[in-house]
TORVEX-721261 format. One record per residue (C-alpha): z, x, y; residue in one letter; chain. Coordinates in steps of 0.25 Angstrom, whole numbers. Each point is the difference from the previous one (the first is absolute). Example, Ala and Ser with C-alpha at 12.3 -4.5 7.8 and 13.67 -1.06 7.14 Angstrom:
% TORVEX-721261
+-------+-------+-------+-----+-------+
!    pz !    px !    py ! res ! chain !
+-------+-------+-------+-----+-------+
!    31 !    49 !   -18 !   a !     A !
!    -2 !     6 !    14 !   s !     A !
+-------+-------+-------+-----+-------+
END
This chain:
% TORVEX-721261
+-------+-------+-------+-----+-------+
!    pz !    px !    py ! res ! chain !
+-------+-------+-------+-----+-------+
!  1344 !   354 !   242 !   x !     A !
!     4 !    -9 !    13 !   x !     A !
!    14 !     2 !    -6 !   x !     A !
!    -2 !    15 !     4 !   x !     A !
!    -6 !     0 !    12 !   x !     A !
!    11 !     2 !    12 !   x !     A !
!     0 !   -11 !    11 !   x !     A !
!     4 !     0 !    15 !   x !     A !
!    16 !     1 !     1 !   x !     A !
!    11 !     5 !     9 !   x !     A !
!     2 !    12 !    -5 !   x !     A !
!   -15 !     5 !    -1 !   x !     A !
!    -3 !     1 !    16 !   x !     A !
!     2 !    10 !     5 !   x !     A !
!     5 !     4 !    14 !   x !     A !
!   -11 !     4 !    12 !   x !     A !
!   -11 !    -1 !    -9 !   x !     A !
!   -14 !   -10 !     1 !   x !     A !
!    -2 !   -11 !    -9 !   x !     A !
!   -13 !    -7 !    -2 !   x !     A !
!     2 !   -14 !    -5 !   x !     A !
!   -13 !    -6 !    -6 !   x !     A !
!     0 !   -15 !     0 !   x !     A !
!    -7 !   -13 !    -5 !   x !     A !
!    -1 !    -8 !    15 !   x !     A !
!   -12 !    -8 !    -5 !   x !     A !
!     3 !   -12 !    10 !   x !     A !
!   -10 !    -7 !     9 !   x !     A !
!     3 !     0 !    15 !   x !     A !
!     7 !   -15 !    -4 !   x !     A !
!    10 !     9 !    -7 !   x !     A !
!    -2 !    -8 !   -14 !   x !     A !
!     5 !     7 !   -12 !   x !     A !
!    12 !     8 !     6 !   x !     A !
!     6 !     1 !   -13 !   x !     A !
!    -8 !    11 !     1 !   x !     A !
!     6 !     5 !    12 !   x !     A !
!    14 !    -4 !    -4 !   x !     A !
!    -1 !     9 !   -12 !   x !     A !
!     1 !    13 !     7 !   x !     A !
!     9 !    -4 !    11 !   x !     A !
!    14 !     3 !    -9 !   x !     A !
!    -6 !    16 !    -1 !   x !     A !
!    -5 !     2 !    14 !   x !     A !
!    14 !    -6 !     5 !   x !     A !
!     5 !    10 !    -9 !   x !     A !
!    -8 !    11 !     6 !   x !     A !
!     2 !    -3 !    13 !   x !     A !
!    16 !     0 !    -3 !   x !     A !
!     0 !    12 !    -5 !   x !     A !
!    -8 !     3 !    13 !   x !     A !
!   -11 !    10 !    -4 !   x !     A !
!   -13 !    -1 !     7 !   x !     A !
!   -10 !   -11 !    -7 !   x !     A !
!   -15 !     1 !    -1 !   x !     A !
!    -6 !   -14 !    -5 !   x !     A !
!   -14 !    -3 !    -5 !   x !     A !
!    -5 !   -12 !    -7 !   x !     A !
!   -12 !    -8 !    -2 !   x !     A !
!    -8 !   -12 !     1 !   x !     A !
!   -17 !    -4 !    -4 !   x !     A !
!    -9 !     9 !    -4 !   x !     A !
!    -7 !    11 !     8 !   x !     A !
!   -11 !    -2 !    -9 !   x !     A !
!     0 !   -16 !     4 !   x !     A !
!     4 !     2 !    13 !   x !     A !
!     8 !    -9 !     2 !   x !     A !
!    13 !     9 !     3 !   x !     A !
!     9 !    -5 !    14 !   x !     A !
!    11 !     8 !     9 !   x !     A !
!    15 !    -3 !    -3 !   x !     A !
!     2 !    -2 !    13 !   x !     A !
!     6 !   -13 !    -5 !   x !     A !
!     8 !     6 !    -9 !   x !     A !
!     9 !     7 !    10 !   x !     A !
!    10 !   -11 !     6 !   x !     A !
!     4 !    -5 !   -14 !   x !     A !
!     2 !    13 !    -5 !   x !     A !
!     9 !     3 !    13 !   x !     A !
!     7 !   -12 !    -2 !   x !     A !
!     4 !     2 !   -15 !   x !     A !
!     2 !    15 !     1 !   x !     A !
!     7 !     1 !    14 !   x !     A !
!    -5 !    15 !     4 !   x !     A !
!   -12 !     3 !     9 !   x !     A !
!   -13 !     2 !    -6 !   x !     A !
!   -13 !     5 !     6 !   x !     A !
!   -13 !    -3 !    -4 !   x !     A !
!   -13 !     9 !     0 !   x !     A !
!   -11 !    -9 !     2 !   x !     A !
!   -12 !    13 !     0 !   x !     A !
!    -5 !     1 !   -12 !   x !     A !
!     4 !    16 !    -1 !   x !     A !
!    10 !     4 !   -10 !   x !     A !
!    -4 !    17 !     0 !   x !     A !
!     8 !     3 !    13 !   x !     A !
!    13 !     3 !    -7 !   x !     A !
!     9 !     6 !    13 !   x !     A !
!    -6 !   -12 !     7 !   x !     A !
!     6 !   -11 !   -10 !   x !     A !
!    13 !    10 !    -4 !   x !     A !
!     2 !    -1 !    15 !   x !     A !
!     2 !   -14 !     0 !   x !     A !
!     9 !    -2 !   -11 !   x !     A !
!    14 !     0 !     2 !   x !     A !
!    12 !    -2 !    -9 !   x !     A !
!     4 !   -12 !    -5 !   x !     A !
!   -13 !    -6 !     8 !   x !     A !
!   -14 !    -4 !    -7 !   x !     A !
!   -14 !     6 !     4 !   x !     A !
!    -8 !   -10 !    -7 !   x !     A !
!   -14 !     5 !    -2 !   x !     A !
!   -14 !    -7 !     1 !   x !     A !
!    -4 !    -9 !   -12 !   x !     A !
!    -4 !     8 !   -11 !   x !     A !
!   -12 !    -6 !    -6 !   x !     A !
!    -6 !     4 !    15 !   x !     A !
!    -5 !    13 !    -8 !   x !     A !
!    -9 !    -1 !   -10 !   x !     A !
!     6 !    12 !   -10 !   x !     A !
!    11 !   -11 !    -2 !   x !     A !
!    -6 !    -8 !   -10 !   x !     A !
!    -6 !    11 !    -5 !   x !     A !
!    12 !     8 !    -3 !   x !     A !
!    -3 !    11 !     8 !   x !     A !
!     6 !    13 !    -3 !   x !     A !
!    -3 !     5 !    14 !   x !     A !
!     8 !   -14 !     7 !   x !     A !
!    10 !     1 !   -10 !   x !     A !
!     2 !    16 !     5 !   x !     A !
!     0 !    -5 !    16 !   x !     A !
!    10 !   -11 !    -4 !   x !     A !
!     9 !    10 !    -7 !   x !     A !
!     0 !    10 !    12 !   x !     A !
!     7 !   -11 !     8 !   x !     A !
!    13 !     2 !    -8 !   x !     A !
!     9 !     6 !   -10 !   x !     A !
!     3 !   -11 !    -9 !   x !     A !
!    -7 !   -12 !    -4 !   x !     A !
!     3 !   -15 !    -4 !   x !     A !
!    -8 !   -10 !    -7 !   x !     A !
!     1 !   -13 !     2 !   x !     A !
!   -11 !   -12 !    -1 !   x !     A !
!     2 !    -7 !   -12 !   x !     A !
!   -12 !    -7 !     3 !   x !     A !
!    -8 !    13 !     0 !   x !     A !
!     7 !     6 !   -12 !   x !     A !
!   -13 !    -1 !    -9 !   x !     A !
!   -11 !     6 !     8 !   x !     A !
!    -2 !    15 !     3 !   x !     A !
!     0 !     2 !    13 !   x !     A !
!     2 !    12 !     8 !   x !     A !
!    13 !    -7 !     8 !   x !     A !
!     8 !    -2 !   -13 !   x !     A !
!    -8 !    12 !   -10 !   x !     A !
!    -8 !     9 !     4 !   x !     A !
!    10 !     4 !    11 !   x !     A !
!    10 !     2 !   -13 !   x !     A !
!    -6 !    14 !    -2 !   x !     A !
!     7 !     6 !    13 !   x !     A !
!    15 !    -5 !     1 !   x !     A !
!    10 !    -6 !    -8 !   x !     A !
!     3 !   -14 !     0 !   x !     A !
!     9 !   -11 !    -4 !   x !     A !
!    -3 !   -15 !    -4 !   x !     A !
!     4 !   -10 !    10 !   x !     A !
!     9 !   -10 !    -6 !   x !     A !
!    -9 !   -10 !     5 !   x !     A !
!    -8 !     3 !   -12 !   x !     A !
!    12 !     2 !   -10 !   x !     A !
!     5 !   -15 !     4 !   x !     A !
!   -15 !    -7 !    -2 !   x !     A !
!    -1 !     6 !   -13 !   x !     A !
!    14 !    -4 !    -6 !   x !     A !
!    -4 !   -14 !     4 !   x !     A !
!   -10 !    -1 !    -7 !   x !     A !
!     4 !     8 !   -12 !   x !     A !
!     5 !   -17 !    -8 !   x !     A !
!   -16 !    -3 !     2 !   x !     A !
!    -5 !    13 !    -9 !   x !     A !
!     3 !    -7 !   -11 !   x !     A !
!     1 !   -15 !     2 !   x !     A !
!     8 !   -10 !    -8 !   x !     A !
!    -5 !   -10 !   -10 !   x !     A !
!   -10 !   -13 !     9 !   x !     A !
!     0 !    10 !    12 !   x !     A !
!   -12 !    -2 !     9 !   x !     A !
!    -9 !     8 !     6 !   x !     A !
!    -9 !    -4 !    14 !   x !     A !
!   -11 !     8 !     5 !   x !     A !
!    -5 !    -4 !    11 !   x !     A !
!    -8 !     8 !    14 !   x !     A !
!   -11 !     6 !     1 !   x !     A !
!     1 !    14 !    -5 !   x !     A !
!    -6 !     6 !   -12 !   x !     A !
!    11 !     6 !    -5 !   x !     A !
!     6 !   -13 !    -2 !   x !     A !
!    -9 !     1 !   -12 !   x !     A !
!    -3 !    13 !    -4 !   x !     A !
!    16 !     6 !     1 !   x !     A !
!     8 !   -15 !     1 !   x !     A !
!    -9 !   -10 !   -11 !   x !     A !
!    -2 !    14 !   -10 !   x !     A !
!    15 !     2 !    -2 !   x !     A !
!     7 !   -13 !     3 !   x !     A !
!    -9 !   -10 !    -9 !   x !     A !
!     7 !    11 !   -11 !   x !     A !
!    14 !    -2 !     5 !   x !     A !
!     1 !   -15 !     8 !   x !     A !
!    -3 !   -12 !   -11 !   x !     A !
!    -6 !   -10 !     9 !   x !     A !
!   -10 !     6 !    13 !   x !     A !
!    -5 !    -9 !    12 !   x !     A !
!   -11 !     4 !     7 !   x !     A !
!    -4 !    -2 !    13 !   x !     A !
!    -8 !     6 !    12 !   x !     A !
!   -11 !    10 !    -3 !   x !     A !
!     6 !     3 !   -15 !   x !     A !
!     0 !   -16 !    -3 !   x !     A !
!   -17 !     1 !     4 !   x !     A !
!    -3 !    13 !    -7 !   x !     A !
!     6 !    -4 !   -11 !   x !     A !
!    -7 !   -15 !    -2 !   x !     A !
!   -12 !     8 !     5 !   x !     A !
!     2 !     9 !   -12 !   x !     A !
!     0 !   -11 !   -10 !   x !     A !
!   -13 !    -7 !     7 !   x !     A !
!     8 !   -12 !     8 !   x !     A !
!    -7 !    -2 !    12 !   x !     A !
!     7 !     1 !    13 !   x !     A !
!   -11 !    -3 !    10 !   x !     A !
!     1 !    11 !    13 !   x !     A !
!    12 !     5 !    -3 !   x !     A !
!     2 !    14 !     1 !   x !     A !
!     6 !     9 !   -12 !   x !     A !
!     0 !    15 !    -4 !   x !     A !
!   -10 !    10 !    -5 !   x !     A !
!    -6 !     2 !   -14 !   x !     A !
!     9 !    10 !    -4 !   x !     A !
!    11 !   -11 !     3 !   x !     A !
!    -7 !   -11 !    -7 !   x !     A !
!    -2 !     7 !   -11 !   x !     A !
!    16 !     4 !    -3 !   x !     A !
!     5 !   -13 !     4 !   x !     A !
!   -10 !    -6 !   -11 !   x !     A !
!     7 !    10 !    -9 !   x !     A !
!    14 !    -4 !     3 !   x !     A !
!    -4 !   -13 !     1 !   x !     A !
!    -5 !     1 !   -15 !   x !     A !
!    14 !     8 !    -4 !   x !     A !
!    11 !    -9 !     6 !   x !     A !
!    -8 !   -15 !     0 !   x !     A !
!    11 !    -8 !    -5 !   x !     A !
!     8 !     6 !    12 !   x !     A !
!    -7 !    -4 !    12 !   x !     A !
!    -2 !   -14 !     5 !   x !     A !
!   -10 !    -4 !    10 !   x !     A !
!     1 !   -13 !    10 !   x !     A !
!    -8 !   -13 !    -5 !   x !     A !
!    -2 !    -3 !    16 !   x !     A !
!    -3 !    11 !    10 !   x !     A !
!     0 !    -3 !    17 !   x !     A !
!   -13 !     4 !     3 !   x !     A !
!    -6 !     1 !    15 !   x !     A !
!   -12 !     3 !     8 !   x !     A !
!    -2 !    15 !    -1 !   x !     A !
!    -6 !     2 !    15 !   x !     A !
!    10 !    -9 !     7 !   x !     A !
!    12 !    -3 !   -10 !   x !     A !
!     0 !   -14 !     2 !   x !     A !
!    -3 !   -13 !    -9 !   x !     A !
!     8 !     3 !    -8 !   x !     A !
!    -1 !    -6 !   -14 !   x !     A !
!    10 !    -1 !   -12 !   x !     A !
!   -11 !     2 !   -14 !   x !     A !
!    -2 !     4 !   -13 !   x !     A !
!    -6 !    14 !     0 !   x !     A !
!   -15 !    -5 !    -4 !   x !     A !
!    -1 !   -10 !    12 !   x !     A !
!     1 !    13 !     9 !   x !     A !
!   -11 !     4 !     9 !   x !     A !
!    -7 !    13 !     4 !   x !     A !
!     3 !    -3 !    15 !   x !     A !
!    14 !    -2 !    -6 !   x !     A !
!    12 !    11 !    -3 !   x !     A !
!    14 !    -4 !    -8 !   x !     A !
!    10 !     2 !    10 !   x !     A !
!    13 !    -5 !    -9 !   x !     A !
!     5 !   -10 !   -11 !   x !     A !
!     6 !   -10 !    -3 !   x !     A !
!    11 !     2 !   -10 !   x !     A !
!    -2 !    -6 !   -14 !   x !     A !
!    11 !    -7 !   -10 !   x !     A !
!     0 !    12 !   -11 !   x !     A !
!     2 !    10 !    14 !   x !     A !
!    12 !    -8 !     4 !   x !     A !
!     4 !    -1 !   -15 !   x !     A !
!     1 !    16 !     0 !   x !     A !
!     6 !     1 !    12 !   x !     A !
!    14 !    -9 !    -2 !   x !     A !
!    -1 !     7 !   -13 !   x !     A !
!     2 !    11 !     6 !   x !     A !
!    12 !    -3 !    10 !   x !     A !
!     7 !    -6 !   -11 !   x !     A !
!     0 !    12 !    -8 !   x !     A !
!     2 !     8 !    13 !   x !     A !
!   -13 !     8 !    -3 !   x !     A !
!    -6 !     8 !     9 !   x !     A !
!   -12 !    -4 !     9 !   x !     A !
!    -8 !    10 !     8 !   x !     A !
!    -9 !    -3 !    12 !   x !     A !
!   -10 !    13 !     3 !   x !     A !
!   -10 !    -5 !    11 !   x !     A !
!    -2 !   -15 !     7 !   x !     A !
!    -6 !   -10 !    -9 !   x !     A !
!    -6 !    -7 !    10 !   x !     A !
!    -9 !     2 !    14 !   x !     A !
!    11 !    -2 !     9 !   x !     A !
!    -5 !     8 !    12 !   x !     A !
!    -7 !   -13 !     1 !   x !     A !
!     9 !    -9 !    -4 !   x !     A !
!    -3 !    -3 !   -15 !   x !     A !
!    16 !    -2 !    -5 !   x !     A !
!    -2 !    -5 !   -14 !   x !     A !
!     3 !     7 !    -9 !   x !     A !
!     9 !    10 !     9 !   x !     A !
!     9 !   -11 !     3 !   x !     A !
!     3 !    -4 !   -14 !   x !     A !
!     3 !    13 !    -6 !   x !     A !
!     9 !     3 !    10 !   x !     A !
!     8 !   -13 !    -1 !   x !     A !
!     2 !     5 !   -15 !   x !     A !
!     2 !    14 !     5 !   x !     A !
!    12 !    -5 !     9 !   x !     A !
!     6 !    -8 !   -10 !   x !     A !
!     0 !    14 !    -9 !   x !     A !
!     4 !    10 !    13 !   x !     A !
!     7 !     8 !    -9 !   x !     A !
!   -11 !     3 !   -12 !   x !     A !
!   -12 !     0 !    11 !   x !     A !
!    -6 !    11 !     7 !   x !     A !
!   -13 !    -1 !     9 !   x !     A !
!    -8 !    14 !     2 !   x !     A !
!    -3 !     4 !    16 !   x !     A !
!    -5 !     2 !     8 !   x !     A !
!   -11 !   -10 !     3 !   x !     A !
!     6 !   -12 !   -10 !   x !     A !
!    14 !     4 !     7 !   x !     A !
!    -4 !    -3 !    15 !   x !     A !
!    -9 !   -12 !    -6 !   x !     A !
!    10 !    -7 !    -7 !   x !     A !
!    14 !    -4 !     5 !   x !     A !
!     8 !     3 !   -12 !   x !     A !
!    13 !     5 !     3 !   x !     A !
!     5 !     6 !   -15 !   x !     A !
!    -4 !    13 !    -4 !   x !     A !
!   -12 !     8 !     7 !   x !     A !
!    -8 !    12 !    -4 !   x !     A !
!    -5 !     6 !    14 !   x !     A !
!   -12 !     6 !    -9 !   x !     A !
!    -7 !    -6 !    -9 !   x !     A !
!   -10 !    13 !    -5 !   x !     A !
!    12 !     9 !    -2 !   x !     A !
!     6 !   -13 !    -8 !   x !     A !
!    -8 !    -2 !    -8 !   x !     A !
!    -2 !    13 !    -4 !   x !     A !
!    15 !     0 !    -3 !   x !     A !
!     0 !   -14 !    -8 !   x !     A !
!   -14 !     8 !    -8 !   x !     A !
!     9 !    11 !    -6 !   x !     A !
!    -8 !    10 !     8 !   x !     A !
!     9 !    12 !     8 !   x !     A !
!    -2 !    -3 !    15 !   x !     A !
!    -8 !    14 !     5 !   x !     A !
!    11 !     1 !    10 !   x !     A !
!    10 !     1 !   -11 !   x !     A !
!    -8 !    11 !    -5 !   x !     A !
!    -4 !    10 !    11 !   x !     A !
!    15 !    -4 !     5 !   x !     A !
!     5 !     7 !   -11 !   x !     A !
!    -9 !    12 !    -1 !   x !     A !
!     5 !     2 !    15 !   x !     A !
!    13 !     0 !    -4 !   x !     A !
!    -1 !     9 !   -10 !   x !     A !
!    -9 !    11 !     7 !   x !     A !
!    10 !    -1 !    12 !   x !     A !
!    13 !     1 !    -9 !   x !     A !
!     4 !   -13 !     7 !   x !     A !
!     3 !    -6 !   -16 !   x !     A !
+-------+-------+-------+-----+-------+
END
């Protein structure tokens, strides 16, 4: 299908017409993760060249979690890597088109307010995605790192104009195209604090990857599954323990669990101790782990069979400062740049790997599980209602 669907080129834009570019800027203000900035900076140069008038929208948080920010900060970077003017609309209005249209000008940028301002984003709100769509005559979606959801930026809004696919999107996807099927020893690393890690990445890659590290949440709900105490620390729902009991079950001879874990005071993250699992205490949470002989045994396996390893989400609390075992798989990871890829975007801005990066880690593995991305999907059915294929 991706094969089919039409992507943002040169001879596609059209002269004075409106391009609305949807794209994936979910930074914090310290700007970590801009590989999901720089991702769409080769297409709104492109657009800007070509200089027809630029609408941009993205997203950061959760209206429902509120916890979305300005992009204020945003601003001078972009100006500095795109070289053209661009305005920003701080008040949280997007329904006054003449007002907006006014502003844009061509080969300039009006960048408008965050999306997840609205609550119909999340929701995929017919009736945003309709408002977005009066805003211009063609459409660009971009946002690797949103590619799996269904929000009303990247699909409800699909029902109105056409679109193309940014190339953004097409690149991460070729890049990680040698991990859908791995090679003989490859490892998989899943890591964060995410469910999906376990109910999209451990369901589908126990199947493909023959030896699977867990750390992070998915390391405690799956020893929580199989009745291993692990004092205070904090795991996922029922629904959760219950697969990764399944899988666990399924794929046993694959996974190998750590015979020391770094464990600390759950209130105060300190004392930290180096212990076998039933020393832990309830004031205590596993915070790491120490690597053990038959995990180093796989891993120079591995590199010397130039295998593939695969980091999904950080295996260790370093947001306070817990480095083991994060340090040691990416002292491995570095010695196999080539066969290594790390999934963003929270283990991208928490790890200083500097080999291959994913800038979304939902949207990858979605790929990596065989699944058709939604925005693979609805892209093509836009394409096809609008003749654009």
């Amino acid at each position: 299908m991706l094969s089919l669907i039409k992507r943002l080129r040169p001879k596609v834009i059209k002269k004075n017409k409106i391009y609305l570019y949807s794209a994936g800027f979910n930074v914090d203000k310290f700007l970590k993760g801009k590989i999901r900035i720089e991702e769409e900076i080769e297409d709104l140069k492109l657009l800007i060249k070509k200089k027809v008038k630029i609408l941009l929208i993205s997203h950061q948080g959760s209206y429902k979690k509120k916890n979305t920010i300005h992009f204020d900060f945003l601003i001078n970077y972009l100006k500095k890597r795109l070289k053209t003017k661009i305005i920003y609309i701080r008040k949280k209005n997007i329904s006054d088109t003449k007002k907006i249209l006014k502003l844009s000008k061509h080969g300039q940028i009006v960048f408008l307010p965050n999306i997840r301002f609205f609550k119909g984003e999340e929701l995929n709100s017919k009736k945003l995605g309709k408002t977005l769509s009066n805003l211009a005559d063609f459409l660009i979606i971009g946002g690797f790192s949103k590619a799996h959801r269904l929000n009303s930026s990247n699909n409800a809004i699909l029902k109105y104009k056409p679109a193309y696919l940014s190339n953004g999107i097409l690149k991460e996807i070729k890049n990680l195209n040698p991990w859908v099927k791995p090679k003989k020893n490859s490892i998989c690393i899943l890591g964060g604090v995410k469910k999906e890690k376990i109910t999209i990445g451990l369901n589908s890659l126990a199947k493909k990857y023959d030896y699977i590290i867990p750390g992070g949440l998915v390391l405690n709900t799956l020893l929580k599954s199989i009745k291993h105490n692990i004092g205070g620390s904090i795991y996922h729902s029922k629904k959760e323990l219950i697969l990764a009991k399944k899988i666990y079950a399924k794929h046993k001879n694959k996974f190998i669990f750590p015979k020391q874990f770094v464990v600390c005071d759950k209130k105060y993250f300190k004392k930290k101790r180096i212990i076998k699992l039933e020393n832990i205490k309830k004031s205590e949470i596993i915070s790491g782990f120490i690597f053990s002989k038959k995990m180093h045994m796989v891993f120079k396996k591995c590199i010397s069979k130039k295998s593939q390893i695969l980091l999904a989400g950080t295996p260790s609390l370093t947001i306070k400062n817990f480095k083991e075992p994060s340090t040691t798989i990416l002292r491995y990871m570095n010695k196999n740049k080539k066969n290594s890829l790390m999934l963003g975007g929270d283990t991208v801005s928490d790890l200083p790997f500097k080999g291959l990066k994913s800038s979304g880690g939902g949207s990858s593995l979605y790929y990596l599980s065989n699944q058709v991305l939604p925005i693979s999907k609805y892209l093509y059915m836009n394409q096809k209602h609008f003749n654009v294929i």
